[in-house]
Structures are given as structure tokens and as C-alpha cells.
C-alpha positions as CSV (number, residue, x, y, z in Angstrom):
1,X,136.0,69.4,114.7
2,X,134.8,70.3,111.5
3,X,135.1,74.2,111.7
4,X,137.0,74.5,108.6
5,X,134.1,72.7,106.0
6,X,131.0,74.7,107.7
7,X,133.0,78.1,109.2
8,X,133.4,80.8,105.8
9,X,135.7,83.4,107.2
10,X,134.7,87.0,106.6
11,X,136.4,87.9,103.4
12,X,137.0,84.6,102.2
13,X,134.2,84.8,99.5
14,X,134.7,88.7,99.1
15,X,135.0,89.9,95.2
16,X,134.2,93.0,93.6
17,X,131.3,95.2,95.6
18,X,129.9,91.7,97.6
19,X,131.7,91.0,100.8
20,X,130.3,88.0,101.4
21,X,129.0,86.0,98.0
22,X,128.0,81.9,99.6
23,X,126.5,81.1,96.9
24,X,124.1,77.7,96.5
25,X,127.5,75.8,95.0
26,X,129.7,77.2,97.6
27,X,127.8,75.9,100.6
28,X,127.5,72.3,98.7
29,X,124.1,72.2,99.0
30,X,120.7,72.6,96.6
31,X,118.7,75.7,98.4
32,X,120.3,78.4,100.4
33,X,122.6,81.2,99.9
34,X,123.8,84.8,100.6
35,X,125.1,87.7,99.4
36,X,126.4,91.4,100.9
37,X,126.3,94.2,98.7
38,X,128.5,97.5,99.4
39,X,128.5,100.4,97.7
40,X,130.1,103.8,97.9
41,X,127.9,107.3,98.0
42,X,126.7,107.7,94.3
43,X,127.4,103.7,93.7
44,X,125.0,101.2,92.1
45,X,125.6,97.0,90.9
46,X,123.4,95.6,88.8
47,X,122.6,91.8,90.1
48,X,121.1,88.8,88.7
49,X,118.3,86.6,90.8
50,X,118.9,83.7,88.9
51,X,117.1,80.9,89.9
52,X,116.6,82.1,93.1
53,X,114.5,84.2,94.7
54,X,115.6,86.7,97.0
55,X,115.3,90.1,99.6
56,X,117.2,93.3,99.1
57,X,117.6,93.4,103.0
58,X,119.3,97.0,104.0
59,X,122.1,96.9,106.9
60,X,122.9,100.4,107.1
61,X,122.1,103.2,104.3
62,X,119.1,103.2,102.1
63,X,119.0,102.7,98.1
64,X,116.9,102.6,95.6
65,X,115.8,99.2,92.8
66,X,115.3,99.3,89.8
67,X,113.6,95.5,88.7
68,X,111.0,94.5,86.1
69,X,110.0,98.4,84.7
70,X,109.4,99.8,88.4
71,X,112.1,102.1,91.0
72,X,111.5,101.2,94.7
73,X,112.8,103.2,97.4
74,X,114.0,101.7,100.6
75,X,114.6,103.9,103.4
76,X,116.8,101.6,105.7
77,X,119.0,102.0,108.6
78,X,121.4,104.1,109.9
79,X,122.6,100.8,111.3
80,X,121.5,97.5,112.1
81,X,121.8,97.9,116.0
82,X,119.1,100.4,116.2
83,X,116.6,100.3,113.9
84,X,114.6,98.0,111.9
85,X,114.2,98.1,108.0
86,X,111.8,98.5,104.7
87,X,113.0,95.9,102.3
88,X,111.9,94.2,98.8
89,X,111.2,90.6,97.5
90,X,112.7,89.9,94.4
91,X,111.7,86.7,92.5
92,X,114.0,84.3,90.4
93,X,115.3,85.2,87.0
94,X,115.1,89.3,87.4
95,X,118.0,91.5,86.4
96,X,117.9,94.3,89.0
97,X,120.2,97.6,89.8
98,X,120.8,98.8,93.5
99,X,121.4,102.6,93.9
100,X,122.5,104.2,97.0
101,X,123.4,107.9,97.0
102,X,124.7,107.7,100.5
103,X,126.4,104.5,100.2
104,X,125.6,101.6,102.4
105,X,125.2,97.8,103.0
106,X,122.3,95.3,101.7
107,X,122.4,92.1,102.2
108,X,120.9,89.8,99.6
109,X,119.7,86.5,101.7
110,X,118.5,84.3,98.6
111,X,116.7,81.0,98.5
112,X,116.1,78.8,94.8
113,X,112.8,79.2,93.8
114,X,110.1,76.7,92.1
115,X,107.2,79.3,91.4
116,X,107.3,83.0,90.3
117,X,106.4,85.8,92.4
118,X,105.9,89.2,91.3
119,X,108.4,92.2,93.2
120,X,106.9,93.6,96.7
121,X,107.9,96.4,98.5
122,X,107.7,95.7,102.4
123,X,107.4,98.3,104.7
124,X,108.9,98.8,108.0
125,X,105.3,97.5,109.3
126,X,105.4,94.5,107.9
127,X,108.0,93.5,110.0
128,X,107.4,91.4,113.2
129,X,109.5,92.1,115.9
130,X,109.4,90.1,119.2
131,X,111.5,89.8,122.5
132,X,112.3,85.6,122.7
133,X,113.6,84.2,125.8
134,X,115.0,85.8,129.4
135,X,117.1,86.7,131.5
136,X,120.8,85.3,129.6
137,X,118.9,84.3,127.4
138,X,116.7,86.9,126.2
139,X,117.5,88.3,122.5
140,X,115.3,90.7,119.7
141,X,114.1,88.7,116.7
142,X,113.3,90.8,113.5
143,X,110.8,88.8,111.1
144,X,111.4,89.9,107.6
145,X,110.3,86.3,105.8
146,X,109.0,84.4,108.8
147,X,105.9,84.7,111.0
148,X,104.6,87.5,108.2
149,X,102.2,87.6,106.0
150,X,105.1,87.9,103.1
151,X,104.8,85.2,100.7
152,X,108.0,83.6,99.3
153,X,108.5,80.1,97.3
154,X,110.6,78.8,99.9
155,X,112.9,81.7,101.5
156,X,112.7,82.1,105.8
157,X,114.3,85.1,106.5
158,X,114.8,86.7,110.2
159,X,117.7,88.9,112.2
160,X,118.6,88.0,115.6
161,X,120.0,90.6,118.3
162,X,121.9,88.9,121.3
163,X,122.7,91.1,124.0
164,X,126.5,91.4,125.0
165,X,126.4,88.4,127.6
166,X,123.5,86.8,126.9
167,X,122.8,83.1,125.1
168,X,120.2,82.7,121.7
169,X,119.6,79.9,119.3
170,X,118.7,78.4,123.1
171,X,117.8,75.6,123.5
172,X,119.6,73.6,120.4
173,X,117.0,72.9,118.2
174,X,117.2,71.3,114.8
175,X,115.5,71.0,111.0
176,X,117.1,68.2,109.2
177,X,114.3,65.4,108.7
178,X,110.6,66.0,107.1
179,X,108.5,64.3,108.9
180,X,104.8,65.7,110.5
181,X,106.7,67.7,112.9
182,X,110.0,68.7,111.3
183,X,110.9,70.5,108.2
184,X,114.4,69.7,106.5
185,X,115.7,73.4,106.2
186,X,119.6,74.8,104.7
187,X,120.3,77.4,107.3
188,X,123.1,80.4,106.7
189,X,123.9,82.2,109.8
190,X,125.5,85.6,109.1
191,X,127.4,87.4,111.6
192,X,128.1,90.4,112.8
193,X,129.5,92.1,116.3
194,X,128.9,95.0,117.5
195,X,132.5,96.6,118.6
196,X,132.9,97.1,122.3
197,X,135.8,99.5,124.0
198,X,138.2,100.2,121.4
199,X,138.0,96.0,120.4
200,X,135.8,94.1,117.3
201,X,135.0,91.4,119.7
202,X,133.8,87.8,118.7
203,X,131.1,85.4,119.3
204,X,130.6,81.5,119.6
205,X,128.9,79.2,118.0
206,X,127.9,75.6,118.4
207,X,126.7,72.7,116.0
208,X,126.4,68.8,117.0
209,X,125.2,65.7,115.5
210,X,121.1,64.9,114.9
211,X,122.2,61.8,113.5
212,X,124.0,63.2,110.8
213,X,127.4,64.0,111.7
214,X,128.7,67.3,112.6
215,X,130.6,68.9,115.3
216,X,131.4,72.7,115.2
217,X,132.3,75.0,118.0
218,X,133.5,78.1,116.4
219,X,134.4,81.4,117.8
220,X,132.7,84.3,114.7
221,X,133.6,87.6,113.9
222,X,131.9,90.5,111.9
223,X,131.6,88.7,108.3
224,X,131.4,85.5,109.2
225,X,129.4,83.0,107.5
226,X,128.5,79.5,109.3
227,X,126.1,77.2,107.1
228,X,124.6,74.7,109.0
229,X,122.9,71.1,106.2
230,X,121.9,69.8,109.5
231,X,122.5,68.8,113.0
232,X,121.3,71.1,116.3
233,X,122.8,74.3,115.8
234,X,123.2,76.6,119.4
235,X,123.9,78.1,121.1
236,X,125.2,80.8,119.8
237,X,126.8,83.5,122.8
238,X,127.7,86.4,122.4
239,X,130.6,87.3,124.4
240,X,130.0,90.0,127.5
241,X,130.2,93.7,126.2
242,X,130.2,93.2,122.4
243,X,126.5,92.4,121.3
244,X,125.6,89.8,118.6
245,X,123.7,90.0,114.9
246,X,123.0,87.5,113.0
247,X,121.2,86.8,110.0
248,X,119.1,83.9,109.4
249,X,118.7,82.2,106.2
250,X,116.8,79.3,105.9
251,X,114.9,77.1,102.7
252,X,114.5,73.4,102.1
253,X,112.4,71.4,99.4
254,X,109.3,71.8,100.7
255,X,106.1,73.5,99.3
256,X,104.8,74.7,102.2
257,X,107.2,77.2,103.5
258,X,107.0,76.5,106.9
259,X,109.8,76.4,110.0
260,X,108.9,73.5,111.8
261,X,111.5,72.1,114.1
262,X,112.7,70.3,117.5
263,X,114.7,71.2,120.4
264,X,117.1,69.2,122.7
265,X,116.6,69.2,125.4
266,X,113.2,69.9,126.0
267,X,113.2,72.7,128.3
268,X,109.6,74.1,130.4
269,X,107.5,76.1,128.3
270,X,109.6,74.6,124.6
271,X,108.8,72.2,122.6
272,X,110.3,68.8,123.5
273,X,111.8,66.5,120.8
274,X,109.4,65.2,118.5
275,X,107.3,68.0,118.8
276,X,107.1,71.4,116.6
277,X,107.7,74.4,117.1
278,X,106.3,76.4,113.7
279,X,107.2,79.6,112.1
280,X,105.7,81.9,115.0
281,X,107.5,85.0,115.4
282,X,110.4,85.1,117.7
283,X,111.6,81.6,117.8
284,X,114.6,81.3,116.7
């Protein structure tokens, strides 16, 4: 198993006011990475793109930022089991300061850039939210960077909400070649659990070899990272009674910013190997 190289335990990357901080180095790749921002009522950070380009994404609490000479306000969430969110696109190489009079969490999903994009404030509207799947496998997919009409350079960016019980990331499916129906693609899944009578709860997730080599079958927690260079990632199941959240991060080195993948198997009604499924809203 090779939990231990692709599993980053919740706190093992923690420092300062970021819980989580994979950074593009960390991973041991070239295009995706994450951050979590938390601050106290009255707190602020002031954070540098870099080369990347990235979303201040709102988990629970709202704040305001402060980049490039103008203040945005973002409304968010009271949490991220119940409500969707405003965010705002950041491009590479901007200095900006997060303020949160409340306090709250804001995740920082972050993709290296090869064009500049100016900062734009996204309404809750702009999101795309879909049901995917049934029965077991049913599961809520919030677009925030995918299946919108938000531009990026190369940064895909949805949540996923799993049901306590229920399977997502169903059927396996995988972005590791580029070819006319396939899009190699870093993905970051982020975790969290929603606690369930009086216990945190966990999750499990499954990665297996595409042809590149890579077996994981982990069981996550709240904070957990799992960063997936290749191979047909899922299912991920929640376990019965504690429901699942998990963000996905996803970039590669192609221009076109496009999701284009394969399942396995082919079920009725997917896409079978060798055939795409693109960035419509809902599919992951």
C-alpha cells in the first residue's frame, strides 16, 4: 500500500493560521496545491499567490480581501453542510489580506498559472450545483471552477457532498494521459466529516493503478489531504451516519482547461474507457 506517500494527515502540514498548507513542492508534483486559512473574530493574514493562481473559497464565516487596490466582501457560510458560497479568483503574483470579523475558515485551492487574470468576485449564482448519481450513490456537487462560465489559466475547482452511507467518485474514473479523450490532471482531495452522535467519524478512500502504479485504500478524517499524480481514484464512501465533504482540486499542463476523463468500468448511462466525460457539471 502506499498510503503513507499520497495520505497527508490532518495537521501534518499545519503552521501558523493554515491548517492545511500542500503546497506544489510538498505534493512532488508541478501544478496543484492547497491551502486552509483560519482566523479568529477580528483576525486577518496577508497571503502571497505566487505563481499560482488561486480562489478564496469560504468554509464557514465570511471575510473580506483586500488585493490589487480593491476590498471584496464575501458573504459565505455558516457552514459547509448547508449552504453554498460567494468566493473570489485571485491571479498569480498578488499580495492579498483576508479579514474576517467573525472569524472563520477559507480554503485557498490554488493551481500554477501561465497567463494573468485580473481578480473576480463570484457570486453565490455563479455557482453550479447538481445532484450526480442515485440511490448509494447519489451525492451534491458544488461547481465553483468547473462547468461555469469562470475563467481560470488552469485551476478545476468543485465540492462534493456524500451522504452518510452513500458511495461518490463512482465509478473509478481517471486523468493521467493526454490524449483526444483524456486530460492529465494533479488532483487534491480535501476532506472533511461531518460528526455524527457524539463521534468525528471517518471516511474511505480508494486509488489503483492506470498503468502507473499506485495502490491506496485509506480510511480520512476531517483535515485530511489525499493527492492523487494518477491512477483511478474511487470510490470514496462515506461511512453510514457521518456524511462526507470533499474538496476537489484539479490542474494539469494543458491550455485548454478542460476535465476530460475515463471510467472503469464502464457502467450504463457513463462513459466507457476510452471515451470522455468533459467538465459538465456534476461529474465528479
Amino acid at each position: 500500500m502506499d498510503n503513507e506517500t499520497y495520505v497527508i494527515k490532518a495537521g501534518s502540514t499545519a503552521h501558523g493560521p493554515f491548517s492545511t498548507d500542500v503546497s506544489i513542492e510538498r505534493a512532488g508534483w508541478e501544478w496543484s496545491s492547497i491551502r486552509v486559512l483560519e482566523l479568529s473574530a477580528g483576525g486577518e493574514q496577508e497571503v502571497t499567490s505566487g505563481v499560482s493562481e488561486l480562489l478564496v473559497l469560504p468554509l464557514s464565516g465570511g471575510c473580506t480581501v483586500e488585493v490589487a487596490g480593491e476590498t471584496f466582501k464575501l458573504n459565505g457560510r455558516p457552514e459547509i453542510w448547508t449552504a453554498i458560497t460567494d468566493y473570489l479568483y485571485i491571479g498569480r503574483e498578488q499580495t492579498f489580506t483576508v479579514r474576517s470579523a467573525e472569524g472563520g475558515r477559507f480554503a485557498l485551492p490554488a493551481a500554477k498559472a501561465t497567463r494573468d487574470l485580473p481578480p473576480r468576485y463570484c457570486p453565490v449564482t455563479e455557482v453550479v450545483t447538481t445532484l450526480r448519481g442515485a440511490g448509494n450513490c447519489s451525492r451534491q456537487v458544488n461547481n465553483y471552477a468547473l462547468g461555469n462560465d469562470v475563467e481560470t489559466s488552469h485551476l478545476l475547482a468543485c465540492e462534493v457532498l456524500t451522504p452518510g452511507g452513500n458511495w461518490s467518485s463512482y465509478p473509478p474514473h481517471k486523468h493521467d494521459e493526454h490524449t483526444e479523450v483524456e486530460r492529465i490532471l494533479e488532483e487534491i482531495y480535501y476532506y472533511e466529516v461531518r460528526p455524527g452522535g457524539g463521534t468525528p467519524g471517518f471516511a474511505l478512500q480508494r486509488i489503483y493503478p492506470s498503468g502507473h502504479e499506485i495502490d491506496v485504500c485509506a480510511e480520512v478524517h476531517t483535515g485530511d489531504v489525499v493527492i492523487m499524480p494518477h491512477g483511478y481514484h474511487g470510490p470514496s464512501v462515506a461511512a453510514p451516519g457521518y456524511d462526507l465533504y470533499y474538496l476537489n482540486v484539479m490542474a494539469g499542463p494543458a491550455e485548454d482547461s478542460t476535465w476530460l476523463m475515463t471510467d472503469d468500468p464502464p457502467t450504463p448511462g457513463s462513459a466507457a474507457p476510452g471515451k470522455p466525460r468533459k467538465s459538465i457539471p456534476g461529474s465528479p
